[in-house]
N, C-alpha and C positions, 0 to 999 in steps of 0.2 A: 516416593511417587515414581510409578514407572514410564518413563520414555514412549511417547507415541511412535507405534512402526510406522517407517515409509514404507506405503503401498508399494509393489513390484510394478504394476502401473506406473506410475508416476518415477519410476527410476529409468524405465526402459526409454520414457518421455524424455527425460533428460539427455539420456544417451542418443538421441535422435535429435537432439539441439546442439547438443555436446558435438555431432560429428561436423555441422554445416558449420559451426562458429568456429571450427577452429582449421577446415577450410579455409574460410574468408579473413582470421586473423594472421593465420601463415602464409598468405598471399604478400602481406604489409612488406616489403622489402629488408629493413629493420629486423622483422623476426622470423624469416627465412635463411637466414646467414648463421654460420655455424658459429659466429661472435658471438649472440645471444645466450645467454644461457639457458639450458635448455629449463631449469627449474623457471626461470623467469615467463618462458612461452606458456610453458603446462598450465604453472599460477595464472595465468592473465587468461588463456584460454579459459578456465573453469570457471572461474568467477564472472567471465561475462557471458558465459553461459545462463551461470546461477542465477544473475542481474536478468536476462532473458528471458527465463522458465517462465517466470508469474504471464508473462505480456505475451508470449508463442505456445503454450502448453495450449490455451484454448483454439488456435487455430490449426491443429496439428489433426486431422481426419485420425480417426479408429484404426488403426490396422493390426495386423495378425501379430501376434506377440509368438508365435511359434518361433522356433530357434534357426531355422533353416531359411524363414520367408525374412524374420526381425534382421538374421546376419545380410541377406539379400539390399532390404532396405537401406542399411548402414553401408556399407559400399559403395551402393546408390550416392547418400548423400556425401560420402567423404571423395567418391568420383567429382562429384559436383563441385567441391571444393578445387580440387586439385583443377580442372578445368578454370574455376576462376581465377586461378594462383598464375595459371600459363596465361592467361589473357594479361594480366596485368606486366607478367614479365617479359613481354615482347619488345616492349620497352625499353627494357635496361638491357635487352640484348641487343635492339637496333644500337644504344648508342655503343656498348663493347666493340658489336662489329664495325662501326665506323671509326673507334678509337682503335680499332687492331690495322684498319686500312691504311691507317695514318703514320702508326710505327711504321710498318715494313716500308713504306715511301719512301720514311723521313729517312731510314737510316738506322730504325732501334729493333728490329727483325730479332735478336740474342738478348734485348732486353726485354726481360721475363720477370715476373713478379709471381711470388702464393698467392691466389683468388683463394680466401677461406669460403667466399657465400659458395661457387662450386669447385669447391677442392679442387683445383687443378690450375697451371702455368695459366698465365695470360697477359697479353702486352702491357708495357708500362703502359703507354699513352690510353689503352681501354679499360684498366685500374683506374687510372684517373678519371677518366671521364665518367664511368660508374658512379666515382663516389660524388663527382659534382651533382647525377643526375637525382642520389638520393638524397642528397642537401634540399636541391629542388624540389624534388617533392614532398620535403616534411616543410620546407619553407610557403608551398600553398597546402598546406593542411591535407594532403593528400588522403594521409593514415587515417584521416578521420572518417573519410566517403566508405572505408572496409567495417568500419562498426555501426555505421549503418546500413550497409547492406547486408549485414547478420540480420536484419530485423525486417527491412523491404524486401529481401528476397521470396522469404514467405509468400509475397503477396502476388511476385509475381510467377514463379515456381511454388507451389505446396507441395510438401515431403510426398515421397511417390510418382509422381510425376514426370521424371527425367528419362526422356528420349532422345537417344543418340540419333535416328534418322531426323529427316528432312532437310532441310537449310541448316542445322548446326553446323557441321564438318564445313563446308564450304565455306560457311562463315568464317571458322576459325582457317581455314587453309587463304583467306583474301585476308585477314587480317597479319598472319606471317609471309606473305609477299609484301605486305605493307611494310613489315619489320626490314627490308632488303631495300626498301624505298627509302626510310628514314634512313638508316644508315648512312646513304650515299649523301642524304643531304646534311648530315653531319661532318661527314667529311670532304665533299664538294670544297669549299674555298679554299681548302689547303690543300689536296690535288690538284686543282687549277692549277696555282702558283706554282706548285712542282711539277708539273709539268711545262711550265714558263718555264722555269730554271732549268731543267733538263734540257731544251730548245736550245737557251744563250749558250748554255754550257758545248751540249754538240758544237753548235756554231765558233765559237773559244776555241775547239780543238780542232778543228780543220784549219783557222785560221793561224792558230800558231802551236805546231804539232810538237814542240818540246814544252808546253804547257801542261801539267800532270794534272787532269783535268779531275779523274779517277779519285784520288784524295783531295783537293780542292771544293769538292761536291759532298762530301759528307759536312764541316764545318756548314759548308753554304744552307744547304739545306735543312740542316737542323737549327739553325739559328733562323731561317726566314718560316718554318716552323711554327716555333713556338712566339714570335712575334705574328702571325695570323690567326694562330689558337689566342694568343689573348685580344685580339681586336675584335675576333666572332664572339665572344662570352655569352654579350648580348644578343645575338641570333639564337647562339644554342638556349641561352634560356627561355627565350621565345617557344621555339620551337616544343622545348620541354614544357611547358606549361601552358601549350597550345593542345599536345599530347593528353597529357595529366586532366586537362579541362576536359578531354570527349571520350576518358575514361568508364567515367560511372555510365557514359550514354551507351557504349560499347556492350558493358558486362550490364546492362539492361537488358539491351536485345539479346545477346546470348541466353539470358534466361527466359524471354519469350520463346525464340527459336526451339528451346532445350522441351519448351512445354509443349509445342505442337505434336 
């Protein structure tokens, strides 16, 4: 018995499902990071593609299967991708920059760690807080809001349709000053306080000038530190999952905006 072909139709279908869902699943934090292995991402991509076809093949408009307009369209949608991948990681960069604000305050300016998710140095204290923020977001189900919007996006974007004018850019350029916004209030209550202690301390050293103020301020402030990073825990996770919650509202509108 011979094997029924798959139509070329219906492949090229795939590959036009194939490029948004693995947009939106490379966005997930988790398997954007060079930790994942890479067979792991490919497999989970394809398959939830696969899972996909039956339910998005029928909403997918006619277009030119020529090789020049089909490669056009696939760009298209792997742009689209990559757009929602930055929306979501504005996030985990506000809090990086607000745990890098923190080291060079605190004292830890030389303490440097490998960031494997972007290959590159980065402050202990915005390592950490990185990986608390991805705790948090698989702790509210976050990863789960990106696999269904492999399947709502359709609805609200249909393949083809991705327009860089209008309100997009704006969008996304008020969303990355927000990114500078959060930050600050990540790291707000523990710059206050170091700034208090920068104050006493001046004040210390005028008042008794063989007091080596200079080394006395590194213990000090690294220990009053990390006793106000752990009394905020509960703010930042707020904060994080006040974020996380107006996520999916966010990468909505972006794909309105995207459609106008």
């Amino acid at each position: 018995m011979e094997l029924q072909q798959i139509p070329l139709e219906q492949i090229l279908l795939f590959l036009t499902i194939l490029a948004r869902v693995a947009g939106c699943i490379a966005a997930i934090p988790i398997f954007s990071t060079s930790q994942a292995p890479i067979t792991a991402r490919v497999g989970l991509i394809f398959f939830t593609a696969l899972l996909l076809f039956p339910v998005l093949a029928p909403q997918i408009q006619a277009t030119s299967f020529a090789p020049l307009p089909f490669t056009l369209f696939i760009i298209a949608e792997t742009l689209l991708g990559l757009l929602l991948g930055l929306t979501s990681r504005l996030i985990f960069t506000a809090v990086e920059f607000g745990g890098t604000v923190i080291g060079y305050q605190m004292g830890f300016a030389a303490a440097n760690v490998y960031d494997p998710t972007g290959q590159r140095q980065v402050a202990l204290l915005s390592q950490f807080q990185n990986v608390f923020a991805i705790l948090i977001f698989l702790a509210v189900d976050g990863h789960h809001y990106f696999f269904r919007l492999a399947v709502h996006s359709y609805e609200l974007l249909p393949p083809g349709q991705l327009r860089l004018g209008g309100d997009a850019v704006p969008y996304l350029m008020q969303l990355a000053s927000h990114m500078f916004t959060l930050g600050v209030q990540f790291s707000a209550p523990v710059l206050a306080l170091l700034l208090l202690s920068g104050l006493i301390l001046g004040i210390l050293a005028r008042v008794f000038p063989q007091l080596n103020v200079f080394m006395l301020s590194f213990p000090i402030n690294i220990g009053l530190s990390f006793i106000v990073i752990a009394l905020t825990l509960d703010m930042v996770t707020a904060l994080l999952r006040r974020e996380f919650a107006e996520l999916p509202g966010r990468l909505g509108q972006l794909l309105q905006l995207l459609a106008q």
